[in-house]
C-alpha positions as CSV (number, residue, x, y, z in Angstrom):
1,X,-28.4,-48.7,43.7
2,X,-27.5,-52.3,43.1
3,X,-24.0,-53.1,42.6
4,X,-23.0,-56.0,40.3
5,X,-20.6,-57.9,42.5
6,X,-18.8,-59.5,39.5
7,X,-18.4,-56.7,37.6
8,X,-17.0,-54.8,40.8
9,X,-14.8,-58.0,41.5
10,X,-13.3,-57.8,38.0
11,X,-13.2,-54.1,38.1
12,X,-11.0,-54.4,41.6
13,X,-8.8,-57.2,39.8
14,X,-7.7,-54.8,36.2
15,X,-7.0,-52.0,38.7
16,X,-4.8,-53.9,40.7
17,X,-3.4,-55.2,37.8
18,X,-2.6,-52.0,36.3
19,X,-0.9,-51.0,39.5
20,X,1.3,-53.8,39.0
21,X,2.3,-52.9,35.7
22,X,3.3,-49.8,37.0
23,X,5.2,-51.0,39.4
24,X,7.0,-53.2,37.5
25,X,7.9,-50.8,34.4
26,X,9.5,-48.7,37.4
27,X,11.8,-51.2,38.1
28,X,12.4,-52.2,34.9
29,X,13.7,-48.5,33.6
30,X,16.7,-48.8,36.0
31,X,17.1,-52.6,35.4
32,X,18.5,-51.8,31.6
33,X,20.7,-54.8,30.2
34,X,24.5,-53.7,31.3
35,X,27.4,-56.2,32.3
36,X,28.0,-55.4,36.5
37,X,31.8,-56.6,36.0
38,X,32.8,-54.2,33.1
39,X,33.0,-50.6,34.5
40,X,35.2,-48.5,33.5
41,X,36.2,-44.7,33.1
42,X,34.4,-43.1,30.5
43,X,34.9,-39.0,31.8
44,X,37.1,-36.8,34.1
45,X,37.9,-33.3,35.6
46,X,40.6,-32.1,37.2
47,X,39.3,-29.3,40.0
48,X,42.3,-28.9,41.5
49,X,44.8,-29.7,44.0
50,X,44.5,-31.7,47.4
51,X,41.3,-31.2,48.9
52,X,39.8,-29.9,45.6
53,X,37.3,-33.3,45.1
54,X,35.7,-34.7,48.4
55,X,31.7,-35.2,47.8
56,X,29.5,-34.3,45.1
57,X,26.2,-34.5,44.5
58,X,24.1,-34.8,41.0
59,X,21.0,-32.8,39.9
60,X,19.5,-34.5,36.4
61,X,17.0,-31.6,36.1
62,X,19.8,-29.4,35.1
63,X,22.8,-32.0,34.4
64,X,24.5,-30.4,37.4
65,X,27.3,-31.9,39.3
66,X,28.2,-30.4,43.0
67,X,31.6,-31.1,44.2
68,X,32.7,-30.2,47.3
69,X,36.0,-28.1,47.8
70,X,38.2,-27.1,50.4
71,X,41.0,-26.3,48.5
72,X,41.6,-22.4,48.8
73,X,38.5,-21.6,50.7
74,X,35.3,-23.3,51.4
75,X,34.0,-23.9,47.7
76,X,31.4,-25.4,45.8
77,X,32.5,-26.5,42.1
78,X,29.4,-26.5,39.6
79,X,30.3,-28.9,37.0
80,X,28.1,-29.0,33.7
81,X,27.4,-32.8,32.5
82,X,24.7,-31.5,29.9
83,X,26.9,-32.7,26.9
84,X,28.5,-35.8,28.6
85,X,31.3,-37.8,28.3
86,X,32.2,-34.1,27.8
87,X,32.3,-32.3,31.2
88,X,33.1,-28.6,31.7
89,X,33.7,-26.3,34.7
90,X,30.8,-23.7,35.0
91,X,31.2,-21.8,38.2
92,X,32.6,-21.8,41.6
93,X,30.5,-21.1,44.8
94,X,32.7,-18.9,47.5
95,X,31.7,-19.2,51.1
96,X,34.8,-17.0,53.1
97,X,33.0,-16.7,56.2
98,X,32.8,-20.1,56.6
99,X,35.9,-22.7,57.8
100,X,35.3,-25.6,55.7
101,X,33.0,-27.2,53.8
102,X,31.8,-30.8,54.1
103,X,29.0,-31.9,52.4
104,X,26.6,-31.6,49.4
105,X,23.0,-32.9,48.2
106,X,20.6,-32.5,46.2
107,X,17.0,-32.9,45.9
108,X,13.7,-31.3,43.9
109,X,15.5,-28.6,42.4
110,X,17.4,-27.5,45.5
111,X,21.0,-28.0,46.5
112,X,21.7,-28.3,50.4
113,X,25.4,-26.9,51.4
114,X,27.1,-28.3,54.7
115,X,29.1,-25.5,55.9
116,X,31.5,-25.4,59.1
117,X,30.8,-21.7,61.3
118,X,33.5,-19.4,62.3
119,X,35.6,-21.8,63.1
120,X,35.0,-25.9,63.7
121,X,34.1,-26.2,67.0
122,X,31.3,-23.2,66.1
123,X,27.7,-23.5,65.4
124,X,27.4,-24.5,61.6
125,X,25.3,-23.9,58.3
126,X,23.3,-25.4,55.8
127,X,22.4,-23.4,52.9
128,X,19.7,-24.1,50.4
129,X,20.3,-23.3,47.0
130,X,18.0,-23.7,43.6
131,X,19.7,-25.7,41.7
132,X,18.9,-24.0,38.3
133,X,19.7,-20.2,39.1
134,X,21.8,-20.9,42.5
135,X,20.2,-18.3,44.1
136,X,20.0,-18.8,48.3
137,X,16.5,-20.2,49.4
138,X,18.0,-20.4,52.9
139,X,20.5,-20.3,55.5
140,X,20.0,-23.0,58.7
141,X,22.0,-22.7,61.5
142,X,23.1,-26.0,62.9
143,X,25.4,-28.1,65.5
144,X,29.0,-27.7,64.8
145,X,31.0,-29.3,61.9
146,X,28.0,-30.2,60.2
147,X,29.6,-33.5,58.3
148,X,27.3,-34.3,56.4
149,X,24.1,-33.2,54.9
150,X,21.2,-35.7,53.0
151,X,17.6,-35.4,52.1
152,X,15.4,-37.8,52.9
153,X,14.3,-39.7,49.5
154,X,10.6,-37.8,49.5
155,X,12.0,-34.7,49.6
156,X,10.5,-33.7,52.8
157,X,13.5,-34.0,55.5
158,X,17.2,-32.3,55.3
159,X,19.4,-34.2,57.8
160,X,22.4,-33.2,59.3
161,X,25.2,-34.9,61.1
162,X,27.1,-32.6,63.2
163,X,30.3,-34.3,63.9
164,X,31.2,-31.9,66.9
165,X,35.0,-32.5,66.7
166,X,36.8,-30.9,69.8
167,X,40.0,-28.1,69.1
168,X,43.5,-29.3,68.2
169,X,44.1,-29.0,72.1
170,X,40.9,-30.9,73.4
171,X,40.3,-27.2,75.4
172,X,36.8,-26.9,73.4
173,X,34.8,-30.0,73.0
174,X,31.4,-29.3,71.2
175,X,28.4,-31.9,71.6
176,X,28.1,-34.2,68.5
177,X,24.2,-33.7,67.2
178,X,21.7,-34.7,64.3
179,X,19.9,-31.7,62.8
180,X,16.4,-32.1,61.5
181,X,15.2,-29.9,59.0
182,X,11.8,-30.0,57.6
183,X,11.7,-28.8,54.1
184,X,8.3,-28.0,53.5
185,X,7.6,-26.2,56.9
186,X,10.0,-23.2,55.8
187,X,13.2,-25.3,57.0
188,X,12.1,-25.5,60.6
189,X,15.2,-27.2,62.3
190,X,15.1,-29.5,65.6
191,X,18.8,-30.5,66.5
192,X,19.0,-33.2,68.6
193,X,22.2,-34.5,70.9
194,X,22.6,-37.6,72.8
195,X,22.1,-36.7,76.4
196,X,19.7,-39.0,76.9
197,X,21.5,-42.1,76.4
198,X,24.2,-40.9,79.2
199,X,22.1,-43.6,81.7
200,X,22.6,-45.9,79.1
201,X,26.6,-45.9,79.0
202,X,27.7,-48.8,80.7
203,X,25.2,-51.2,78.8
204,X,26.5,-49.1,75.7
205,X,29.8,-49.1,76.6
206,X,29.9,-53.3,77.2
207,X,28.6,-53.6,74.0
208,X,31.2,-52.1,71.9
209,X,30.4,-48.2,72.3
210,X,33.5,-45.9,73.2
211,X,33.3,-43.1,75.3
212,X,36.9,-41.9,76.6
213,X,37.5,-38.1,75.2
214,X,39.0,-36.3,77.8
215,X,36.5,-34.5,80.3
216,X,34.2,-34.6,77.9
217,X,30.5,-35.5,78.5
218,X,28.4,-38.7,77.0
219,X,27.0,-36.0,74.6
220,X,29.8,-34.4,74.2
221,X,32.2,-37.2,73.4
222,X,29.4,-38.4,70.4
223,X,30.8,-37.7,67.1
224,X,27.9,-38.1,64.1
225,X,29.7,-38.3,61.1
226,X,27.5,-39.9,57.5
227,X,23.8,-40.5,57.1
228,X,22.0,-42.8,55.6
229,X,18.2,-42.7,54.9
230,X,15.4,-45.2,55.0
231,X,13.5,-45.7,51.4
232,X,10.3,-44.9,53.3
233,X,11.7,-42.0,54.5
234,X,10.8,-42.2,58.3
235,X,14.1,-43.2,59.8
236,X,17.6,-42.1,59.2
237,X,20.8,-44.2,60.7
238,X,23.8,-42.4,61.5
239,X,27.4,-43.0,62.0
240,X,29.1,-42.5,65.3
241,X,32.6,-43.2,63.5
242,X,35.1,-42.3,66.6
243,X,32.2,-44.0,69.4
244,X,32.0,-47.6,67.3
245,X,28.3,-47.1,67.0
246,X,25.2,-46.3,64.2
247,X,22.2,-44.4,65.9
248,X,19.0,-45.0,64.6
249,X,16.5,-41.3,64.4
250,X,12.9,-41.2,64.3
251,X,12.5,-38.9,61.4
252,X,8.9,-38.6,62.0
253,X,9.2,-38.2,65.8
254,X,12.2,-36.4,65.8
255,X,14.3,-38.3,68.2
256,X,17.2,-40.5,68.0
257,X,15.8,-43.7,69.4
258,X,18.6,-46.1,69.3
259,X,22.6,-46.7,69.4
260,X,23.6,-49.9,68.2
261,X,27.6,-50.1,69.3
262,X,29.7,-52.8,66.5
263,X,31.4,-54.6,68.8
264,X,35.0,-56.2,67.2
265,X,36.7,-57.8,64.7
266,X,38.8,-60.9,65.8
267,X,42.1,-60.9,63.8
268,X,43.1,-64.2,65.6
269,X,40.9,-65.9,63.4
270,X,41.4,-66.9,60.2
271,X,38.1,-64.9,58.3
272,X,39.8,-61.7,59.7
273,X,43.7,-61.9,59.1
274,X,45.3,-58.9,58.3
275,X,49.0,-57.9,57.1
276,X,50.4,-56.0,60.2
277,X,53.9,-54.5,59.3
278,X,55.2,-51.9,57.1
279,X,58.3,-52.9,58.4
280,X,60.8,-52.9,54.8
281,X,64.3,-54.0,56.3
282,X,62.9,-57.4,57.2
283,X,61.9,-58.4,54.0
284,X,58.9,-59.2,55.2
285,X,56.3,-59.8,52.3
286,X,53.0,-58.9,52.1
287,X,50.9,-61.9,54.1
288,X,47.4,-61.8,55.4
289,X,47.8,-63.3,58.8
290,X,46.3,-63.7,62.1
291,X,47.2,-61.8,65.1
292,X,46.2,-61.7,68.7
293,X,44.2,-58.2,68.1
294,X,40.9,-57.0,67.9
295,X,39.6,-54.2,66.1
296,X,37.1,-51.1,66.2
297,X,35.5,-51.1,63.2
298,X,34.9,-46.8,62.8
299,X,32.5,-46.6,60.1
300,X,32.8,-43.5,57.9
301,X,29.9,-44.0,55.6
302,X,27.2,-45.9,55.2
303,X,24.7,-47.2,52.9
304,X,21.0,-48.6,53.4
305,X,19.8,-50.9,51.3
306,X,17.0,-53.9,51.1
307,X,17.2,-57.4,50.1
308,X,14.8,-60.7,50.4
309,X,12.1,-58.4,52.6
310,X,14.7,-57.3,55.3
311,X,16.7,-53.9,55.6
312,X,20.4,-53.4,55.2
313,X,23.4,-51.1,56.3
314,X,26.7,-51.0,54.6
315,X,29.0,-49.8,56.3
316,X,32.9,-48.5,55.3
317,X,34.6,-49.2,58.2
318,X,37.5,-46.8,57.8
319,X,38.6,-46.6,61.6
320,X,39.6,-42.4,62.0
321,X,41.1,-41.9,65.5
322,X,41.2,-38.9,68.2
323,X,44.7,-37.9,67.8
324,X,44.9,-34.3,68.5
325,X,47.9,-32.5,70.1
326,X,45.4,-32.5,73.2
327,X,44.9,-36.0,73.1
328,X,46.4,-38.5,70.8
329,X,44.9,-41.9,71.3
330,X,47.3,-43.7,69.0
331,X,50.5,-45.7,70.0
332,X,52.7,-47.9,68.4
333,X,52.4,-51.9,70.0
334,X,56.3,-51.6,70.4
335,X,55.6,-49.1,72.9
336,X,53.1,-50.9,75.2
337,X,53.8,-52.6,78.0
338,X,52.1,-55.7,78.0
339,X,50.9,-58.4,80.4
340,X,53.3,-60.6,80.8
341,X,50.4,-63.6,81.4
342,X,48.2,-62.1,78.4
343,X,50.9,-61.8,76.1
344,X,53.9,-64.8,77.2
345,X,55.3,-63.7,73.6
346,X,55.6,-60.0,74.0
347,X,59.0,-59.8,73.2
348,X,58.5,-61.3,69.6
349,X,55.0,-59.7,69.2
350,X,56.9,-56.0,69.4
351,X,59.4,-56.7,66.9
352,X,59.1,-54.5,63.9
353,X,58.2,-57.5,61.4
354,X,55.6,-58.0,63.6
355,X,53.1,-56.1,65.6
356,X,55.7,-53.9,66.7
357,X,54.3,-50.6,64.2
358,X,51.2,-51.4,64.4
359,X,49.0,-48.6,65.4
360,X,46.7,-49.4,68.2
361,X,44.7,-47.6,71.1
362,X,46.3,-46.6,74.2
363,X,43.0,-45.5,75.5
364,X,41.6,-49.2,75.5
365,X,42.9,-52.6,76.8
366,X,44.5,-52.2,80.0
367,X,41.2,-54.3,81.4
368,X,42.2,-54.5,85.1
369,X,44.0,-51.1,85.6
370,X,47.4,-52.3,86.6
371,X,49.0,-49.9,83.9
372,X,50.0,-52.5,81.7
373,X,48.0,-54.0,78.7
374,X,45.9,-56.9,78.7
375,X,44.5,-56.5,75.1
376,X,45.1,-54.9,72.1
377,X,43.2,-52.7,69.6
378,X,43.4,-51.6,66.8
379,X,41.4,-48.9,65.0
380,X,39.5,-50.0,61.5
381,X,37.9,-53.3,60.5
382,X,39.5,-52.3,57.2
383,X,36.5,-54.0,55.9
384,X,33.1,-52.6,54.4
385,X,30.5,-54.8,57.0
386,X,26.8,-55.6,56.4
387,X,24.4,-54.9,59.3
388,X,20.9,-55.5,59.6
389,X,19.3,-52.0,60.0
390,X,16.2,-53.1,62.7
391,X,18.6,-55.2,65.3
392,X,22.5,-53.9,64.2
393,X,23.3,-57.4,64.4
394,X,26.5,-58.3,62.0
395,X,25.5,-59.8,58.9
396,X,28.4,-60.2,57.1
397,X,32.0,-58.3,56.3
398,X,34.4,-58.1,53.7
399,X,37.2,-57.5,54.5
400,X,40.3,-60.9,54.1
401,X,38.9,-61.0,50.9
402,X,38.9,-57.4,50.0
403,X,42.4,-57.0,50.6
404,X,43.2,-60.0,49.4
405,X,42.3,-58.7,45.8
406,X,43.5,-56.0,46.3
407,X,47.2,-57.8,47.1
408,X,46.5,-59.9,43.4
409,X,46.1,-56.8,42.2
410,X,49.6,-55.9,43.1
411,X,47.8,-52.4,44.2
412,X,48.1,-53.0,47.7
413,X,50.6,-50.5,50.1
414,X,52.4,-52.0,52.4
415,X,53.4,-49.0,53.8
416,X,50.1,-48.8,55.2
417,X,49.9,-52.2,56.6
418,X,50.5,-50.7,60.0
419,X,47.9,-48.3,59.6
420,X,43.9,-49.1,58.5
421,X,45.6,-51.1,55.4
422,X,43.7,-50.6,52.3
423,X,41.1,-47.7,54.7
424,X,38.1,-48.4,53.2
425,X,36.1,-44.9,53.3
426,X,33.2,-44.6,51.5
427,X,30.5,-47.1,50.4
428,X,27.4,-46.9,48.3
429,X,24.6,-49.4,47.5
430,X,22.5,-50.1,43.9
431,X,21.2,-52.0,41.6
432,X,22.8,-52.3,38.3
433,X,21.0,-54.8,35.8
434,X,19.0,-56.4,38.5
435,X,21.4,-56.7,41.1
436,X,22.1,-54.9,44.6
437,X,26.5,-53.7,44.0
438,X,27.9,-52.5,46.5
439,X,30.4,-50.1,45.5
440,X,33.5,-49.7,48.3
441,X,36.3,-47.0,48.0
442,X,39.6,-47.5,49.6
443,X,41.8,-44.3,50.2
444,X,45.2,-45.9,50.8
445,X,45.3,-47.9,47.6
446,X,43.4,-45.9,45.2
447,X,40.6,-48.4,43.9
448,X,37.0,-49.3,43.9
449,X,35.4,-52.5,44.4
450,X,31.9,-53.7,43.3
451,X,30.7,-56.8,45.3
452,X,27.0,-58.3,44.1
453,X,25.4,-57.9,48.2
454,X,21.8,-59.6,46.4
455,X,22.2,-61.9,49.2
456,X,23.5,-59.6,51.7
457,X,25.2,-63.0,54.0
458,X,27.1,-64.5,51.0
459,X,28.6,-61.1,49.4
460,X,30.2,-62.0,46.1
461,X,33.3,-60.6,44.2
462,X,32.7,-58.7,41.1
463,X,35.5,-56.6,39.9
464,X,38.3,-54.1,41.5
465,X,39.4,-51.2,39.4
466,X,41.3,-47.8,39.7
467,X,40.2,-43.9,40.8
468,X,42.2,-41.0,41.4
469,X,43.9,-40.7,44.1
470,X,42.2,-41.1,47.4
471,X,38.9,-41.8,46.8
472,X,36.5,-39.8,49.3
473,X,33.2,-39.5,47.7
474,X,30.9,-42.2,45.8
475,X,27.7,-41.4,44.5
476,X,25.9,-43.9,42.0
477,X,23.0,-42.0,39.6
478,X,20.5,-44.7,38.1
479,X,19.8,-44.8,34.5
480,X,16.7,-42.8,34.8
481,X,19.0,-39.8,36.1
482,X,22.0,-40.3,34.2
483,X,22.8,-37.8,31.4
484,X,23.3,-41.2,29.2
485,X,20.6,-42.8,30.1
486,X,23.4,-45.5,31.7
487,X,24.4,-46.6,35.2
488,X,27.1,-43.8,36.4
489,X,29.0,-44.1,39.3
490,X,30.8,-40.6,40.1
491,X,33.9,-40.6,42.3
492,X,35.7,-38.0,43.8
493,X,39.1,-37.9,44.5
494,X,40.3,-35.5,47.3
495,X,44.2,-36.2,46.8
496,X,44.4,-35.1,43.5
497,X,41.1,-33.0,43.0
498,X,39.8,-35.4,40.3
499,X,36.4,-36.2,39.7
500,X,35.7,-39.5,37.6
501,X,32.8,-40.9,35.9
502,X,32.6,-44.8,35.4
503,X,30.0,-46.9,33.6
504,X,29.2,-50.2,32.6
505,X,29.0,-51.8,28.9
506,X,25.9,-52.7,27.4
507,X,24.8,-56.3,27.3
């Protein structure tokens, strides 16, 4: 048969062409015209009391929100969004058996349910639910104080990050692990721990990584805490909040094939100053200043995003500590002693006004084992920090000017300044009228911020506003999902059991 080259040629071109068009109506149905500096609260429910709002996760199939509750018993609220702005209360999920409940997500039709075991240092669950009857597809047993639970964006993986956390008096010390469930091969599970990387330590360790629980093994002492998934679905990064690190899985392979430890923040330079003391009586006011301190950034969740043909991790760099009545890692600098040739100002550096209440590390710092302390750090980079998801290399952070709005605001709590200041805990990444936001909750002063990450280096301001009280949970639903047809962003509140809904106005 002879084949007419130009009419084949031209044939190839419309196809492609039409492939194009595709693409670009997809984008263009969750580009709608909306201003990224005007959200605001459109909804809300009150679920409860403290603990009765922590994560939630959206189904549009069924207009069903998922909130996570701990308040009571391990819960699941079912909230009904079908006739939005109005929201209504349909059921709660009971789970007795279980000590906690962590996590939420949804995907296809089914609802995935992080679940604690016995107890928290005892194997965990997930639990698969349909998401329009909420009958049980199935029960997955995983690693303990499974954290947090995702699906991958195709569907086809369920993820787990099982944080591992050890008993109140360190006597029980679980090994931290990533659980890999495949969906479509009747939930077959591989959990994985980080044994392997034990060779690895002091490189690791150099870098920024901390090991230092108390008799506790390099796989033990790993604590995976928030996941974040690749848009191809092939590799997931994880949070190691307490170790300073992200681990980077092979989804595919199912193996964890990297730890990229975040080093420190500086706060003697000037990018990075920080208020320091809660200290009232001094009449101190509220100043971002620097300090001769570094900090442990702790990442609590994370975000992955792409920009300009590279890939992206936000992080929210919280800074939670091991302070158990085992083991408390905490310490006030007023209570060091410190090197005399390190720190020639000691005396004035542990007075109340100044770094004297300052929570910092006793477990790092004391570089040359003399018993006194050569260097202080503190825990948090209260910032929310860009990484580069191939190489973990810092891109950028925002944090001076975070809090700095924050302090304009006249939202900030200085009763906190000792302590992770604003505690930036969650974080989540979209576009909104063609541009990449990232959204950033902050716990200790009640707010969200929306920074324009497009160009993920030169992060841009874009507007502050209030949530309810302690924000833990962020989750953005596109237009395409949204019962409104509108950006949403959903937060949930786990001081006073709220769950708000804001949105943008229309251009």
């Amino acid at each position: 048969m002879t084949i007419n080259t130009k009419l084949f040629a031209a044939l190839v071109a419309l196809s492609l062409a039409l492939s194009a068009c595709k693409k670009d109506t997809s984008l263009e149905s969750d580009a709608i015209a909306e201003d990224i500096a005007s959200f605001k609260e459109v909804a809300m429910i009150d679920l409860g009391g403290v603990t009765a709002a922590e994560i939630s996760a959206y189904d549009s199939s069924t207009k069903k929100l998922f909130v996570v509750s701990n308040d009571g018993g391990a819960k699941v609220e079912v909230v009904d969004l079908s006739a939005y702005p109005t929201v209504s209360k349909l059921r709660t999920l009971t789970y007795p058996n279980n000590a906690g409940i962590n996590s939420v997500a949804v995907s296809n039709g089914l609802l995935a349910i992080a679940l604690n075991g016995v107890n928290a240092q005892a194997s965990g669950d997930v639990v698969v639910l349909k998401t329009s009857t909420l009958e049980e597809v199935k029960k997955i047993s995983v690693g303990a104080m499974p954290d947090m639970v995702t699906f991958s964006p195709d569907g086809n993986y369920l993820i787990s990050a099982n944080e591992g956390e050890p008993s109140d008096d360190y006597t029980i010390d679980p090994i931290g692990s990533i659980s890999i469930i495949q969906v479509k091969d009747n939930y077959t599970v591989k959990t994985l721990d980080f044994s392997g990387f034990a060779g690895s330590k002091a490189t690791l360790v150099a870098a920024g990584l901390r090991i230092y629980g108390p008799n506790a093994s390099f796989a033990q002492d790993i604590e995976p805490e928030y996941i974040a998934v690749a848009t191809d679905s092939k590799k997931a990064f994880v949070t190691l909040q307490e170790n300073n690190a992200v681990a980077e899985v092979d989804l595919v392979a199912g193996a964890i094939t990297k730890i990229f430890p975040l080093g420190v923040r500086d706060i003697s330079l000037a990018e990075n100053a920080w208020d320091v003391s809660d200290d009232e009586k001094s009449g101190k006011k509220i100043q971002l200043e620097t300090w001769p301190i570094k900090a442990f950034y702790l990442p609590d969740a994370i975000s992955y995003f792409s920009a300009g043909g590279s890939n992206y991790l936000a992080l929210a760099n919280e800074g939670d500590t091991r302070a158990w009545k085992g083991y408390d890692e905490e310490v006030r600098v007023k209570n060091l002693n410190l090197d005399a040739v390190k720190f020639p100002n000691a005396a004035m550096l542990k007075l109340d006004a100044n770094l004297g209440r300052l929570t910092v590390s006793k477990a790092f710092g004391d570089t040359d084992g003399d018993g006194d302390y050569d260097e202080l750090y503190a825990p948090g980079g209260r910032s929310m920090s860009i990484i580069n998801a191939s190489t973990g290399q810092l891109v950028a952070n925002i944090g001076k000017d975070l809090e700095q709005r924050v302090i304009d605001a006249g939202k900030y709590d200085d009763t906190r300044s000792d302590n992770k200041g604003v505690e930036v805990e969650s974080v989540t990444v979209a576009q909104v009228n063609g541009k990449t936001l990232a959204f950033i909750g902050m716990e200790r002063v009640d707010m969200v911020a929306l920074y324009d990450v497009s160009t993920p280096s030169s992060p841009k301001y874009v507007q502050l506003f209030a949530t309810g009280d302690a924000p833990e949970g962020l989750m953005f639903v596109k237009p395409k999902d949204s019962p409104n047809g509108r950006s949403l962003l959903i937060v949930s509140s786990e001081e006073d059991g709220t769950v708000r809904f804001y949105q943008p106005d229309k251009v």
